[in-house]
C-alpha positions as CSV (number, residue, x, y, z in Angstrom):
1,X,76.3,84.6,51.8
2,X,77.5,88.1,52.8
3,X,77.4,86.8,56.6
4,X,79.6,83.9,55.4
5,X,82.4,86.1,53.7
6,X,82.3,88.4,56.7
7,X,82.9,84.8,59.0
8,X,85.6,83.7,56.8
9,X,87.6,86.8,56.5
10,X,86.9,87.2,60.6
11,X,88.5,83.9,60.8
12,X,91.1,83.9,58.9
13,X,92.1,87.2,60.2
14,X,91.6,85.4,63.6
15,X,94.1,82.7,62.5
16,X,96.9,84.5,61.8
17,X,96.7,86.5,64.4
18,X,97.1,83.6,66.9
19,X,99.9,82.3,64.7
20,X,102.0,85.1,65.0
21,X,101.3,85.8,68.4
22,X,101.8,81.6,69.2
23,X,105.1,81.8,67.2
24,X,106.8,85.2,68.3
25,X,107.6,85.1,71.7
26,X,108.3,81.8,71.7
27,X,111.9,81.7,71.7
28,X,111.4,84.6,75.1
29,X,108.9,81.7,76.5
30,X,112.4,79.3,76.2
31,X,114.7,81.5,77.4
32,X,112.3,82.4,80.7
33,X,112.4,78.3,80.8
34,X,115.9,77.9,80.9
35,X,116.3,80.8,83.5
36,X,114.1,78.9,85.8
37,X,115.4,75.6,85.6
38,X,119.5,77.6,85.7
39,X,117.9,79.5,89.0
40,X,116.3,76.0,90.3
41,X,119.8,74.2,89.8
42,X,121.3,77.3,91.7
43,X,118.9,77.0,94.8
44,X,119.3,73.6,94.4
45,X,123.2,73.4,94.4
46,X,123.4,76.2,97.3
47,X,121.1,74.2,99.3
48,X,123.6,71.1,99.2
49,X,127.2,73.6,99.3
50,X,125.9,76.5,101.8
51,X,127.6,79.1,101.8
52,X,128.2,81.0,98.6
53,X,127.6,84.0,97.2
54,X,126.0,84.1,94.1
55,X,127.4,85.6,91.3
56,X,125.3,85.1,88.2
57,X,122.8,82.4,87.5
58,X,125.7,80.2,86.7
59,X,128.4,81.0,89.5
60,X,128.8,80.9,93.4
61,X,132.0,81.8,95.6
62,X,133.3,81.0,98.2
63,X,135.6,82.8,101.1
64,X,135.4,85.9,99.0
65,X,135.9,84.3,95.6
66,X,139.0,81.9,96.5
67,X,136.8,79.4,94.8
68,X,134.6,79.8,92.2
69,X,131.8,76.9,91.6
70,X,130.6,77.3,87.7
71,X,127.4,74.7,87.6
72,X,127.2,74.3,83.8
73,X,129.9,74.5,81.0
74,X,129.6,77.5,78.0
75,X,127.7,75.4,74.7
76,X,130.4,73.9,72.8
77,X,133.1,73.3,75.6
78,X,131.8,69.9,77.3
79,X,134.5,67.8,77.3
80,X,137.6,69.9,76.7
81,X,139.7,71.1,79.4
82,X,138.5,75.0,79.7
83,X,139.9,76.5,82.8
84,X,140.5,80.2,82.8
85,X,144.3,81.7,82.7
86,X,145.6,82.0,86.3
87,X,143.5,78.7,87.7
88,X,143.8,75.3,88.5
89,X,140.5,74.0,87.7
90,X,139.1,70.3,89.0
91,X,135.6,68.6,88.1
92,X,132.8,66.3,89.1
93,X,133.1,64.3,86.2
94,X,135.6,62.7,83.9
95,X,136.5,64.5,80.8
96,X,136.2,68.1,82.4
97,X,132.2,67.4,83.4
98,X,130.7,70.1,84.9
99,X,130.2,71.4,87.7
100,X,133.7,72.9,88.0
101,X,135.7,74.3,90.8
102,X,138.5,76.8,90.5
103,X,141.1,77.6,93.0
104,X,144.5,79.8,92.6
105,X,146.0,80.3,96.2
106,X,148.8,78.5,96.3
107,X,149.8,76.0,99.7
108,X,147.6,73.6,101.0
109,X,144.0,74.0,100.7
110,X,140.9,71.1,102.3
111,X,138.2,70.6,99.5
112,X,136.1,70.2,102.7
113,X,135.7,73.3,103.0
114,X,133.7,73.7,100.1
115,X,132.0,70.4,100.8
116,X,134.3,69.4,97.5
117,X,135.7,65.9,99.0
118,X,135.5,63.2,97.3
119,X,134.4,64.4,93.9
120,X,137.3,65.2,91.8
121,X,137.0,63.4,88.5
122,X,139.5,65.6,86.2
123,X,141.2,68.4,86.5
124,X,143.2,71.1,84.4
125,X,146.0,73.3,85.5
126,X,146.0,76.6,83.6
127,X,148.9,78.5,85.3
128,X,152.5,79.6,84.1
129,X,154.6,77.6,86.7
130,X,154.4,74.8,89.5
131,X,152.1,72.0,90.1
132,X,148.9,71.2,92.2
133,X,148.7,68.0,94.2
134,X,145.5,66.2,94.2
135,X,146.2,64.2,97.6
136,X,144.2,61.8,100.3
137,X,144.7,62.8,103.4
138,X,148.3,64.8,104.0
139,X,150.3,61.5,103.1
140,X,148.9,60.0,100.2
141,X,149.6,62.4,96.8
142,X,147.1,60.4,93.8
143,X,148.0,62.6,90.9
144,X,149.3,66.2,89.9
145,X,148.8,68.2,87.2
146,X,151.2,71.1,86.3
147,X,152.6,74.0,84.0
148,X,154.2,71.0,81.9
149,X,151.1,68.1,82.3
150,X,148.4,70.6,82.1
151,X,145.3,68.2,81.9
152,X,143.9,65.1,83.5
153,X,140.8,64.1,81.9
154,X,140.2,61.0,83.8
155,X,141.3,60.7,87.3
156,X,141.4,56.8,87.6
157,X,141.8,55.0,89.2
158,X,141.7,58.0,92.3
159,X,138.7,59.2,90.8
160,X,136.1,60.7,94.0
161,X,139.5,60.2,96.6
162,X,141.0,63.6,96.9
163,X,140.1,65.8,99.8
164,X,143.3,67.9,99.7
165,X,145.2,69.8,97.6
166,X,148.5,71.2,97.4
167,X,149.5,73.7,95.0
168,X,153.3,74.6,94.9
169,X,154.2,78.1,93.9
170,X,158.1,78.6,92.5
């Protein structure tokens, strides 16, 4: 009888214990999760756009940070226009779907270059003054957005067509 008392305190001692150690680092076990699968989309994207520089496990740049790539939008912002002040921002997807690119120079400027041609699906202009031109070829302007029309959430029915841009600077 003693022997049983002794098994069931051993037990139940031994119980708890892998509770609390099953249950406490669990939410470090999700975090570690989601840090792989962020640095897995990261090689993943970096494999298909070559030539960044990685920023953080959620950024690259390009020619010395004249374009940022973010790869996945902050929790609570998918599907609202979020580019940062002094940006013109365009996405893959309609209704500001990340990924997102962000450019500021002002002129002409070949999304090619950032192997970014052909998948423009909305865009946001978050500057004080002029317009970007979201164009096919040098001829052809699709749409714009600008200091007064700030937001295109849907690019139809030019969605995946631009490979240029012009952005005019007063």
């Amino acid at each position: 009888m003693v022997h049983a008392i002794r098994f069931r305190a051993a037990f139940v001692v031994l119980l708890v214990g892998l509770v609390l150690v099953g249950t406490g680092p669990a939410p470090a076990w999700a975090a570690m999760g989601d840090r792989a699968a962020a640095r897995q989309e990261l090689a993943r994207f970096l494999a298909a756009h070559p030539g960044g520089t990685v920023l953080n496990d959620n950024e690259v740049s390009y020619h010395g940070g004249a374009l940022v790539v973010t790869l996945r939008a902050p929790v609570g912002t998918y599907g609202f226009a979020d580019c940062p002040w002094g940006w013109f921002c365009f996405y893959e997807w309609p209704n500001y779907g990340y990924p997102r690119g962000k450019l500021s120079s002002c002129g002409w400027q070949n999304l090619a270059t950032w192997q970014w041609q052909f998948r423009v699906e909305s865009a946001h202009y978050n500057l004080g003054s002029g317009y970007v031109a979201f164009r096919y070829g040098y001829d052809t302007e699709l749409f714009r957005v600008s200091a007064s029309n700030r937001v295109r959430s849907d690019a139809a029915p030019w969605r995946n067509w631009a490979n240029y841009v012009y952005r005019y600077c007063p």
